[in-house]
Structures are given as structure tokens and as C-alpha cells.
C-alpha positions in Angstrom: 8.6 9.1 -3.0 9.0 8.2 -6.3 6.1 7.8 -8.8 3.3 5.0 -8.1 1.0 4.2 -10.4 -1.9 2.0 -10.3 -4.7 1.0 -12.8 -8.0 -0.3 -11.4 -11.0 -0.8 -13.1 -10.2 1.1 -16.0 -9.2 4.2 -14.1 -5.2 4.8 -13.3 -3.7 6.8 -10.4 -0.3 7.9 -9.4 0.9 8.7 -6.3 2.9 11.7 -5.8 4.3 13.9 -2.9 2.9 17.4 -2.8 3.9 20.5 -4.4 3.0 23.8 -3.1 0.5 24.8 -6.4 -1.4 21.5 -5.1 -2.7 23.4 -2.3 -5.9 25.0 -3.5 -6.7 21.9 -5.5 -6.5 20.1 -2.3 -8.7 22.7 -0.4 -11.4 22.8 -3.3 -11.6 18.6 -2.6 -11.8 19.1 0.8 -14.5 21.7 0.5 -16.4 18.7 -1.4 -15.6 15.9 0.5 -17.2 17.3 3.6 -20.2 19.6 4.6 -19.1 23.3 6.0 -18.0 23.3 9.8 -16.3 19.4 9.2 -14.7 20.7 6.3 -11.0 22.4 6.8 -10.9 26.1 6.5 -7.8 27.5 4.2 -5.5 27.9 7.4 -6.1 24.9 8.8 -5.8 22.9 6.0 -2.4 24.6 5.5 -1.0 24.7 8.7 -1.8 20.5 8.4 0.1 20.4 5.2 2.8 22.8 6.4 3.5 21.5 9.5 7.0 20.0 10.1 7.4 16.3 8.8 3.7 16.8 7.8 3.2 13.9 5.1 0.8 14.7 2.2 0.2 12.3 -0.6 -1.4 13.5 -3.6 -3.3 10.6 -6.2 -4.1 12.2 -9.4 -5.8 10.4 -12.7 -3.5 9.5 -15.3 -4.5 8.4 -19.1 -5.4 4.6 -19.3 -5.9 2.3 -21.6 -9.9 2.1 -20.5 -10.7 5.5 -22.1 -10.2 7.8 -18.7 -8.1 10.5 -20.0 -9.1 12.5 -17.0 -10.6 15.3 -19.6 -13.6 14.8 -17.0 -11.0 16.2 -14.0 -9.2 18.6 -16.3 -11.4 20.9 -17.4 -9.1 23.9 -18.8 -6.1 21.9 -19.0 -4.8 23.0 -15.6 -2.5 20.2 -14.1 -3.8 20.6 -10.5 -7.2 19.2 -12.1 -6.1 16.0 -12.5 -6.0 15.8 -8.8 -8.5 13.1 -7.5 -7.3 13.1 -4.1 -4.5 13.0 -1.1 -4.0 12.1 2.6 -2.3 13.9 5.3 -0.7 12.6 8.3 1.6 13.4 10.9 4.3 11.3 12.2 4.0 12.1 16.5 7.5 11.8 18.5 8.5 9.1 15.6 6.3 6.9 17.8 2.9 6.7 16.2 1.1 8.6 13.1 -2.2 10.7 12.8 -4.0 11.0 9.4 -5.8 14.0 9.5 -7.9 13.6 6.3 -8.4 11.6 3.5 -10.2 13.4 0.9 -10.8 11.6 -2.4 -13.6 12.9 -5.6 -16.6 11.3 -5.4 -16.1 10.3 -9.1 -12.6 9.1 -8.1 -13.7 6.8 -5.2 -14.7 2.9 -5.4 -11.3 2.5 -7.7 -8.6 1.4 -5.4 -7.3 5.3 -4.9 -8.3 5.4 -1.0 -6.2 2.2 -0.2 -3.4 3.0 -2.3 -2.9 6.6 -0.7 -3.4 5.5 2.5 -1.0 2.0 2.4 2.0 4.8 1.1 1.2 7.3 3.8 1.4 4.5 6.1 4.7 2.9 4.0 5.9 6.5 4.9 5.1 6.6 8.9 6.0 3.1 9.4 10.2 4.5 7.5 9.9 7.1 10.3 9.1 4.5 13.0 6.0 5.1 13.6 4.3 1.7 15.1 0.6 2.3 15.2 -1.3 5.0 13.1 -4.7 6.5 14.5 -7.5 8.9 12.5 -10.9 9.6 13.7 -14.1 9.6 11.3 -17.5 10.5 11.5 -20.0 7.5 13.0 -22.4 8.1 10.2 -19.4 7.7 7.7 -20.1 4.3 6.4 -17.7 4.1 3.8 -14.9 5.3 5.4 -15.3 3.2 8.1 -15.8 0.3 5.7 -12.5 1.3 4.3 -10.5 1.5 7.1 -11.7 -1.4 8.6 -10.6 -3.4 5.2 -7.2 -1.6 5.7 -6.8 -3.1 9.5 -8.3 -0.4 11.5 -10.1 -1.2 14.7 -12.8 1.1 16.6 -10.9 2.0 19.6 -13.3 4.6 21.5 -16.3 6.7 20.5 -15.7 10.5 20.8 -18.6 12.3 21.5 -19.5 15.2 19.5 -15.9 15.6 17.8 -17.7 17.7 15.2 -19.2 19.9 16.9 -20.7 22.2 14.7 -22.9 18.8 13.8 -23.9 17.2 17.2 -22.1 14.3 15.2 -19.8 11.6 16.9 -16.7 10.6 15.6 -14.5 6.7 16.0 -11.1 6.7 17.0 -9.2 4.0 15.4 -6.0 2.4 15.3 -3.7 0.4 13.4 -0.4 -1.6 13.9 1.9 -1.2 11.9 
């Protein structure tokens, strides 16, 4: 996928394919994004991201006109820090798609970067002809479920206690692509 960039409110993002030094970048998000036990451990998040045809998306800040120079996300000058979020999916008997995760910076979110990661991970399913696309979030995950309900998604089912380790029920939903 070639680069994708995308100002929105004063902060830009580019989408990018992942690289292999992305990974604990992407874990550390994770580990941020969501309390321990709904969280991904190290394996898991890596067999997800390894996983043959496994799409991951990475959005990272880029210098804007605004004043964002992502300085803020790259303490220490380390590439990987500009890394404000990414989306993993997997493409199932080139009939439908699973997102596993969408994890994006709290200080990153409430700028456009959730929908643009997820409409080019979809973009990506839909080349591998994938017709619908399902992902599963947590009931009490308001704004998650706000923003894939803007993107098309519709509840399908209520699972109970999908996280476990919470006592917390999770929706399936679904999308036509």
C-alpha cells in the first residue's frame, strides 16, 4: 500500500503497511488502549500480526502545517514514536475479514485516524474478496461502537462474557462490503 496521508483538524496521519521494528511500538499502544487481561500479551499480538495474509495498517503523525510536529509522540527521536496507531485483520477463506484490534493513542483519537485505518484495511479485504468484515468490542465501549457504527457496522449478536477476565460482554458486528 502506498503512502496515505490525511490532515484533519490540524493533525496529519499517514497510512503505512507494517514493518517488523513497528512491533513493540504496536504492543506498548495496545498495552494503553486496553486494561490488562483485554489487552494482547506479546505472543498473541504477534502471532495476529504474523499470521499468513495477516493485514496490519500502521497510522503514524506526520508534521502539519497546524504546529503538530509530533515532538509530543517522538520523544528521543525514535521513528517507531511517531506511531499513533494501526489495525489488524484477517482476510478468512477470501470470503469475509476479521479485525482483531484497532488500537489508536488517546491523544491521537477524535482526528479522523480510526476511520482512515479502518476504510484501508477494509480497501485491503474487500482486493482479497472478502464481502463482509466482522470485529467484536466491548459493550461498555462507547466510542468504538460509535465509530463503527458511523463506518456501517451493525450489532449482530451479543457475546456474553467474551472478556473474561472482566465479566464484560462484547458485540459482534458486521459490515458489507
Amino acid at each position: 500500500m502506498g503512502l496515505n496521508t490525511t490532515n484533519t483538524a490540524g493533525l496529519a496521519f499517514s497510512i503505512r503497511d507494517y514493518r517488523a521494528s513497528d512491533f513493540d511500538r504496536l504492543w506498548e499502544i495496545d498495552q494503553r488502549c486496553f486494561p490488562s487481561g483485554i489487552s494482547y500479551t506479546q505472543m498473541e499480538l504477534s502471532g495476529f500480526i504474523t499470521k499468513r495474509n495477516a493485514i496490519t495498517l500502521v497510522g503514524e503523525f506526520q508534521p502539519s502545517e497546524a504546529g503538530h510536529d509530533g515532538a509530543d509522540a517522538s520523544a528521543g527521536g525514535n521513528p517507531a514514536d511517531r506511531i499513533a496507531g494501526f489495525v489488524v485483520a484477517h482476510p478468512v477463506r477470501r470470503k469475509y475479514g476479521r479485525i482483531l484490534t484497532l488500537d489508536i493513542l488517546p491523544e491521537a483519537r477524535r482526528y479522523g485516524l480510526g476511520i482512515k485505518l479502518m476504510t484501508a484495511c477494509e480497501e485491503r479485504l474487500r482486493s482479497l474478496g472478502c464481502a463482509d468484515v466482522y470485529l467484536e468490542t466491548a459493550v461498555d465501549n462507547e466510542p468504538a461502537v460509535q465509530l463503527y457504527s458511523k463506518l456501517g457496522y451493525q450489532i449482530l449478536r451479543t457475546i456474553p462474557d467474551y472478556y473474561a477476565s472482566h465479566s464484560l460482554d462484547a458485540y459482534q458486528m458486521r459490515k458489507r462490503l
